[in-house]
C-alpha positions in Angstrom: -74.6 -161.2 48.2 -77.8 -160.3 49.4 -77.7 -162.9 52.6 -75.0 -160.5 53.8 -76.2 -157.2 53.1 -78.1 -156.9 56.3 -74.9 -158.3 57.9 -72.5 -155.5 55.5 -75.5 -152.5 56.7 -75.1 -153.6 60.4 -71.5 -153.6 60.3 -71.5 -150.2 58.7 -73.8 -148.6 61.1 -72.0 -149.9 63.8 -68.5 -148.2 62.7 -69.9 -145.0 61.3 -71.6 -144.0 64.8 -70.2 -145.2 67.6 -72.7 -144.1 69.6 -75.3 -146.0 68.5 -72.7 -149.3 68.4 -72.7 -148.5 72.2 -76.6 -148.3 72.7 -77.1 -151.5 70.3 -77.4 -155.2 71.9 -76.6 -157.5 68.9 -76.8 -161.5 69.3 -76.2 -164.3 67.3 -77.7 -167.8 66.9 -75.9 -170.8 65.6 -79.2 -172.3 63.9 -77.1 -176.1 62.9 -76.2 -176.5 66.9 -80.2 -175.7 67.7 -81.1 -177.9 65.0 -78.5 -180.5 66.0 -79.0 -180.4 70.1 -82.8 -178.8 70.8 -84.7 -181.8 72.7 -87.3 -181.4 70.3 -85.3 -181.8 67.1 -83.5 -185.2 68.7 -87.4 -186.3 69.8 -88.4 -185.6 66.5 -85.1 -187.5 64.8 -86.2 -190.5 67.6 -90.0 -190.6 66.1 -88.4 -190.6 62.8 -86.0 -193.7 63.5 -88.8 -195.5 64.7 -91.0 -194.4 62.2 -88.3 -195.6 59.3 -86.6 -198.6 61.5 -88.8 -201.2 60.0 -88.1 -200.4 56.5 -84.2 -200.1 56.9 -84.4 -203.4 58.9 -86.2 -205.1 55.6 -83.3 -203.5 53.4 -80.4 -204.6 56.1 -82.7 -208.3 55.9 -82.2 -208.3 52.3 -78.7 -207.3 51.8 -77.7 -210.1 54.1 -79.6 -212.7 51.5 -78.3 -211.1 48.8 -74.7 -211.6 50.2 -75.3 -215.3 51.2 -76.4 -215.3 47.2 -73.2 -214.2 46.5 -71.8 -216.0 48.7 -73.1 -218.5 47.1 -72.1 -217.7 43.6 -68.0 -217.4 44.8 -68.3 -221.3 45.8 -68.5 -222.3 42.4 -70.4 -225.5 43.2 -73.0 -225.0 40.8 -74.2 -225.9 37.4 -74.6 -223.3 34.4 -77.8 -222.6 34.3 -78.4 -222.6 38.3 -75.6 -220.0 38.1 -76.8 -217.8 35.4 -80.4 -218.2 37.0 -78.6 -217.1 40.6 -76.5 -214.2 39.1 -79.5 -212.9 37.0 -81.3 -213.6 40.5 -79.1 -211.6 42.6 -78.5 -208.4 39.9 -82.2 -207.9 39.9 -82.5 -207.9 43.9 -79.5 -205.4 44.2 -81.6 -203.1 41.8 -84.3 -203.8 43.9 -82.4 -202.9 47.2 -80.7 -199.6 45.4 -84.4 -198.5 44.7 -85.1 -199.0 48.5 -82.6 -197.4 49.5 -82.8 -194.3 47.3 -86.8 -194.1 47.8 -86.5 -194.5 52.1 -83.7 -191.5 52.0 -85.6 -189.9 49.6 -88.5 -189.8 52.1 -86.7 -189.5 55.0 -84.7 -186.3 53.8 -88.5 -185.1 53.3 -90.0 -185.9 56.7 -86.9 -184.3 58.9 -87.5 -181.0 56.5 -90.8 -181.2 57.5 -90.1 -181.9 61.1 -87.7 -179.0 61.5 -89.8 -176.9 59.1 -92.8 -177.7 62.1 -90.6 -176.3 65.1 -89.1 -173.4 63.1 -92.0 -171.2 64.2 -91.1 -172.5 68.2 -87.2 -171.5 67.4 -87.7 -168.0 66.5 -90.7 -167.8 69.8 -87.1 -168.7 71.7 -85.1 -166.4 69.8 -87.9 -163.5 70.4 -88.5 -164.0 74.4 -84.4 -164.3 74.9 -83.7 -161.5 72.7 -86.8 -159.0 74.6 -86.2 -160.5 77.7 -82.4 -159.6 77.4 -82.8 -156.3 75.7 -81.2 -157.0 72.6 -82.1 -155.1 69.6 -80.5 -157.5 66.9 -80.3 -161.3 67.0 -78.5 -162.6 63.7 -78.4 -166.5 62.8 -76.1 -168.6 60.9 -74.6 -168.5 58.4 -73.1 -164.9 58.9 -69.2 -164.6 58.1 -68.0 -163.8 61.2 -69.6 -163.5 64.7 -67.5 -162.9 68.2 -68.0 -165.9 70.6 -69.4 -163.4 73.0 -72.4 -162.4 70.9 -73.4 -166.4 70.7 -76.4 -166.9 72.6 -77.3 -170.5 71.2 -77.1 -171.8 74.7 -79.6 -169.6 75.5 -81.8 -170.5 73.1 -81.0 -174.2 73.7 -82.0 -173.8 77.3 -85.4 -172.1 76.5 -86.5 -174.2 73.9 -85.7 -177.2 76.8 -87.5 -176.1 78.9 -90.3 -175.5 76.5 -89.8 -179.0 76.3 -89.8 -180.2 79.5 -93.2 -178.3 80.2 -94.4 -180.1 77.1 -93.7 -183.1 78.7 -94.8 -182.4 81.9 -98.5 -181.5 80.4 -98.5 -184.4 78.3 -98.3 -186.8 81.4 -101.0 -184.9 83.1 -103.6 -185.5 80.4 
C-alpha cells in the first residue's frame, strides 16, 4: 500500500483542483525497458557473459561427458561392477554439475544486481536533466497501476542515457 500512496495523493490532487492538474507536467518511466534496452545495461550484461562464459562452457563440457556416461550405461555392454562403478560415477558428477550450476547463477544473479545497482545513480541523472530540461514537475517510475502512454518518456530517457554512452565511448578512445 504504501508504494502507491504517492501515486493515490497525486491522483487526488490532480482531481480535486483542476487548476493545478493544468499547471502540473507529470511523466513516467518504465524502469524494466531502461534496464532491458540502455546501452550501458546490455554493455554491462556483454562484460558479464564474457566474464561467466568460461565457467558455463566447463559446465556445458561436462554435461556432454556425463551424457556420453550415460550413454554409455543404456548400451548395457558392461560388467556389474564396471556398471555400479559408472552409475555411482555418473550420480556424483550430476551433483557436482547441479552445484555448478546453482553456485554460477547464484553469482551471476549477484553481479548484474550489482551492475545495475552501479548505473542506478546515471538513470535517475537522465531522469533529472529530461524532466528539468522539459519542465516537468513529476516523473513517476514503474511499477505504478496505471500510466497514459502519453506520459511515457522512457524513450527519452533511453536516448539520453545513449548518448551518455556514446560520449563515454568516444572519451575512452581518446585516452
Amino acid at each position: 500500500m504504501r508504494r502507491f500512496l504517492p501515486t493515490l495523493l497525486l491522483f487526488i490532487m490532480v482531481v480535486a483542483t483542476p487548476a493545478l492538474a493544468q499547471q502540473l507536467r507529470v511523466g513516467y518511466v518504465d524502469m524494466k525497458e531502461v534496464l532491458d534496452n540502455a546501452p550501458q545495461v546490455l554493455a554491462g550484461r556483454e562484460k558479464l557473459d564474457l566474464e561467466f562464459r568460461p565457467r558455463n562452457d566447463t559446465i556445458a563440457f561436462q554435461e556432454r561427458q556425463a551424457q556420453a556416461m550415460d550413454d554409455r550405461l543404456q548400451i548395457g555392454d558392461l560388467s556389474t561392477d564396471a556398471r555400479i562403478r559408472l552409475d555411482r560415477e555418473l550420480r556424483e558428477m550430476h551433483r557436482n554439475i547441479n552445484r555448478q550450476k546453482e553456485d554460477l547463477r547464484d553469482e551471476l544473479s549477484f553481479r548484474r544486481t550489482e551492475e545495475v545497482q552501479k548505473l542506478e545513480d546515471q538513470i535517475n541523472q537522465a531522469v533529472r536533466e529530461i524532466a528539468s530540461n522539459n519542465g516537468y514537475d513529476l516523473i513517476l517510475s514503474s511499477p505504478v497501476v496505471y500510466a497514459d502512454p502519453a506520459l511515457d518518456i522512457t524513450q527519452l530517457i533511453l536516448d539520453q542515457l545513449r548518448l551518455e554512452y556514446e560520449a563515454d565511448q568516444r572519451e575512452r578512445t581518446l585516452r
